[in-house]
LOVEX-665857 format. One record per residue (C-alpha): residue number from 1; z, y, x. Coordinates in pm, 1 decimal, always signed. Example, Ala and Ser with C-alpha at 12.3 -4.5 7.8 and 13.67 -1.06 7.14 Angstrom:
# residues 2
resi	up	north	east
1	+780.0	-450.0	+1230.0
2	+714.0	-106.0	+1367.0
# end
This chain:
# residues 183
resi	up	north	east
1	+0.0	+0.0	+0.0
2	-80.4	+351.0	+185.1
3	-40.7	+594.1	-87.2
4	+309.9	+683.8	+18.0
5	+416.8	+790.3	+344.2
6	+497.5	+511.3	+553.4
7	+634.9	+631.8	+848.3
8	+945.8	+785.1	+620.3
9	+923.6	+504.8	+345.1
10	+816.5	+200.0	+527.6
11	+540.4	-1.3	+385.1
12	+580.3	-141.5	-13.3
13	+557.1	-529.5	-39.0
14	+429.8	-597.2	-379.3
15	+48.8	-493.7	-350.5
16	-103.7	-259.1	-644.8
17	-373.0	-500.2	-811.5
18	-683.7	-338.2	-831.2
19	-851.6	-187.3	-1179.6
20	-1031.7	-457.5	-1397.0
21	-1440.3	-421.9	-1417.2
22	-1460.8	-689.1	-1688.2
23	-1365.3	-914.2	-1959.2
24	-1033.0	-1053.8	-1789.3
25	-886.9	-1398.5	-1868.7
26	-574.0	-1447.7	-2055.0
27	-413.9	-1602.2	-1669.5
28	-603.2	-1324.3	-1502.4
29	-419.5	-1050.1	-1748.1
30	-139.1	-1223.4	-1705.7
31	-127.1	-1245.3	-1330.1
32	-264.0	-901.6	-1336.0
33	+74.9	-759.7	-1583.7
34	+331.1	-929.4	-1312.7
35	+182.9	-805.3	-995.6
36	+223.1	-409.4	-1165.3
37	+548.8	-524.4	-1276.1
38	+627.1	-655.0	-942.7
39	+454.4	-294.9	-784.2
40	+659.2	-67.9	-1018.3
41	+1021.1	-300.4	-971.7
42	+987.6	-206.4	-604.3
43	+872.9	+143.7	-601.0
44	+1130.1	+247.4	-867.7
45	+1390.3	+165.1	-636.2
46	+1267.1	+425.8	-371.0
47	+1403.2	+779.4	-312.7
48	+1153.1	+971.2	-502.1
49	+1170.9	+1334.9	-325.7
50	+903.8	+1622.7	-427.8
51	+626.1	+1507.2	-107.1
52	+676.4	+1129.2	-300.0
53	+630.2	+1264.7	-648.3
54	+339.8	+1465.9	-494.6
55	+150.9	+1175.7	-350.3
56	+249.4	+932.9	-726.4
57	+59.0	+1242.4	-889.8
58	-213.4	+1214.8	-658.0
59	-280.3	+849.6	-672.2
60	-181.9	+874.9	-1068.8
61	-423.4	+1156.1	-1140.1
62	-697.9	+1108.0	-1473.8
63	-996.1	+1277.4	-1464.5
64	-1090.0	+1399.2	-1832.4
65	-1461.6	+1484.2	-1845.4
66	-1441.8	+1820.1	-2038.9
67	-1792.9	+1952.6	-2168.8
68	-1713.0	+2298.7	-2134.3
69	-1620.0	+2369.3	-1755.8
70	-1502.0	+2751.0	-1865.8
71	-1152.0	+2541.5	-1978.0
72	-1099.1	+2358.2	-1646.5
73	-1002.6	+2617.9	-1387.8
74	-1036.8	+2311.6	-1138.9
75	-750.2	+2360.6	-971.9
76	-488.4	+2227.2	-1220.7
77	-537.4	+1911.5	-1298.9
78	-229.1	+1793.8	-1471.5
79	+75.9	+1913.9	-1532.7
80	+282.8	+1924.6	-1201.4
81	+17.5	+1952.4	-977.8
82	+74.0	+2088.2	-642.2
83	-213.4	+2296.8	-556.7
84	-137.2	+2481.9	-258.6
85	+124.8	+2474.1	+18.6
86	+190.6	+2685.9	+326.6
87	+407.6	+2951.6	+452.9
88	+392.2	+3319.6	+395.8
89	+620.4	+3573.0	+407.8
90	+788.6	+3732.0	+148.7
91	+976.1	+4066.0	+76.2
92	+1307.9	+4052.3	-4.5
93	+1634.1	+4258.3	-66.7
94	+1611.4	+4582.1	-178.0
95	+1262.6	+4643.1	-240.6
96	+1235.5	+4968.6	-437.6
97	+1445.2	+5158.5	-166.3
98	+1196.1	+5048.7	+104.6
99	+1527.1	+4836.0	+325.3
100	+1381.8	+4520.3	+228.4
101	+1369.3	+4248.1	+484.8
102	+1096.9	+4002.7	+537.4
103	+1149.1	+3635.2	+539.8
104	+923.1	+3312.8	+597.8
105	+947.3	+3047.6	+310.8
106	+785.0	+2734.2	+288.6
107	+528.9	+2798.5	-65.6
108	+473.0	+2531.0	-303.4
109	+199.2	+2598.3	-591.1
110	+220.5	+2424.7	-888.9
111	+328.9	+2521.3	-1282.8
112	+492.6	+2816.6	-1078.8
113	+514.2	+2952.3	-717.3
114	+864.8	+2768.6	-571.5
115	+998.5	+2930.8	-197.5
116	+1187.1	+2671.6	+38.3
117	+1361.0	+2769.8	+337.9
118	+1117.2	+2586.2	+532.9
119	+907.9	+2249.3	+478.3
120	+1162.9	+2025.1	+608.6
121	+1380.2	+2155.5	+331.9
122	+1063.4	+2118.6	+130.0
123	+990.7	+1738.4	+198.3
124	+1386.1	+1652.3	+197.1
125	+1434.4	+1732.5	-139.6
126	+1616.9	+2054.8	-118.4
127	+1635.6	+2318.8	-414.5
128	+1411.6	+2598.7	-372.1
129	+1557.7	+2915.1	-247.0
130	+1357.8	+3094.3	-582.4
131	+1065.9	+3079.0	-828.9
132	+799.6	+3302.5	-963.3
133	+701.7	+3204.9	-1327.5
134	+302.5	+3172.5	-1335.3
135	+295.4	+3234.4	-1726.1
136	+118.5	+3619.8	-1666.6
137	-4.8	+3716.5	-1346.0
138	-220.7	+3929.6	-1192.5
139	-337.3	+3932.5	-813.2
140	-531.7	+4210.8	-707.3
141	-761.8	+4199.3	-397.0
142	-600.6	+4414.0	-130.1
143	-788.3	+4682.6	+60.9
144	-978.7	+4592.7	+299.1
145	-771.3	+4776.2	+608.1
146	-493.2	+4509.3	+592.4
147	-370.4	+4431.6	+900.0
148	-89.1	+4272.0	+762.8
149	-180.6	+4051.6	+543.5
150	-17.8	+4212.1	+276.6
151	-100.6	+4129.8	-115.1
152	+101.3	+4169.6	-378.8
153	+111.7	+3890.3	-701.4
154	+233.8	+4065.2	-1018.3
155	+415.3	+3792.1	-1207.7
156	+526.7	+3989.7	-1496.9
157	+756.4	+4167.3	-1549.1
158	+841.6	+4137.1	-1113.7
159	+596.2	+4178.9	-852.1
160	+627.5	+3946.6	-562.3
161	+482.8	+4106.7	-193.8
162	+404.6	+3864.5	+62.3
163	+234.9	+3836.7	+425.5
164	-43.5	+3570.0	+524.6
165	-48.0	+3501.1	+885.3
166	-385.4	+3529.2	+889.5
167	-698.6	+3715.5	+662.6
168	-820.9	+3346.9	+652.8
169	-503.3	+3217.5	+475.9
170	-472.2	+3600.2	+290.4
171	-781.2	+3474.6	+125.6
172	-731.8	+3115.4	+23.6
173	-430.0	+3233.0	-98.0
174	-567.6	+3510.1	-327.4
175	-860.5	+3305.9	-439.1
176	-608.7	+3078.5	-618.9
177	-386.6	+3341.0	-762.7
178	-722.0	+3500.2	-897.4
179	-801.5	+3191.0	-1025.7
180	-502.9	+3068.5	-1226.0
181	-504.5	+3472.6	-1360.6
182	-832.4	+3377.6	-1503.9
183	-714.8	+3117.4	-1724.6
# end
């Protein structure tokens, strides 16, 4: 089995049978139904921590084929989803004075933007050190003299300012905020 992380899970012994292309036999059903129960006895007895979870949705994930694309903003694909990861940095303390202090946190996109300390923190399980609700946003592309990376996502009613280390990741980043604004 390689869909979870072996070097920090070790390697699952019951084997995940492979999908059916035909008519099955009732032994073949049968043998079929007690190597998943087999697969899902041993796998529920593993720690399940958020980089697990993210890998089950993964290797879980249904394609629906929807007719019109203008629904599917391809980048959500179920519920849960993690869509991006990475750091940035973030503004924090008092903002509106201007003696806020930036700090690097570990990002994790999904239903809403979650902040870790870092991605150890992240992969161990730890709760995040804050959220940004997702339900209205809007992510405006910065000007183009932005040395610092600098974009600001307006998750309503707060607006969150963070750093990209680099116009490259400044850019990924926004193209997935615009995105999800879209929908």
């Amino acid at each position: 089995y390689t869909h979870l992380d072996k070097k920090v899970y070790g390697k699952m012994v019951a084997e995940f049978p492979p999908k059916s292309l035909g008519q099955l036999t009732l032994e073949q059903m049968d043998q079929r139904q007690t190597k998943l129960k087999d697969w899902f006895d041993e796998f529920l007895t593993m720690p399940i921590t958020p980089k697990v979870l993210q890998q089950v949705y993964s290797f879980l994930q249904v394609r629906k084929h929807i007719k019109d694309e203008t629904v599917n903003d391809g980048l959500r694909k179920f519920p849960g989803a993690i869509i991006k990861t990475g750091y940035l940095n973030k503004l924090g303390g008092n903002k509106g004075g201007g003696t806020g202090n930036w700090k690097r946190r570990f990002m994790v996109l999904s239903d809403n933007l979650l902040y870790y300390e870092n991605e150890e923190a992240y992969e161990n399980g730890a709760a995040p050190k804050g959220k940004v609700s997702l339900n209205a946003i809007y992510c405006p592309t910065p000007n183009e003299n932005n040395p610092e990376n600098e974009f600001v996502i307006y998750a309503i009613p707060y607006e969150f300012i963070v750093r990209a280390e680099s116009k490259q990741e400044m850019d990924e980043w926004l193209s997935i905020f615009q995105k999800l604004q879209a929908v």
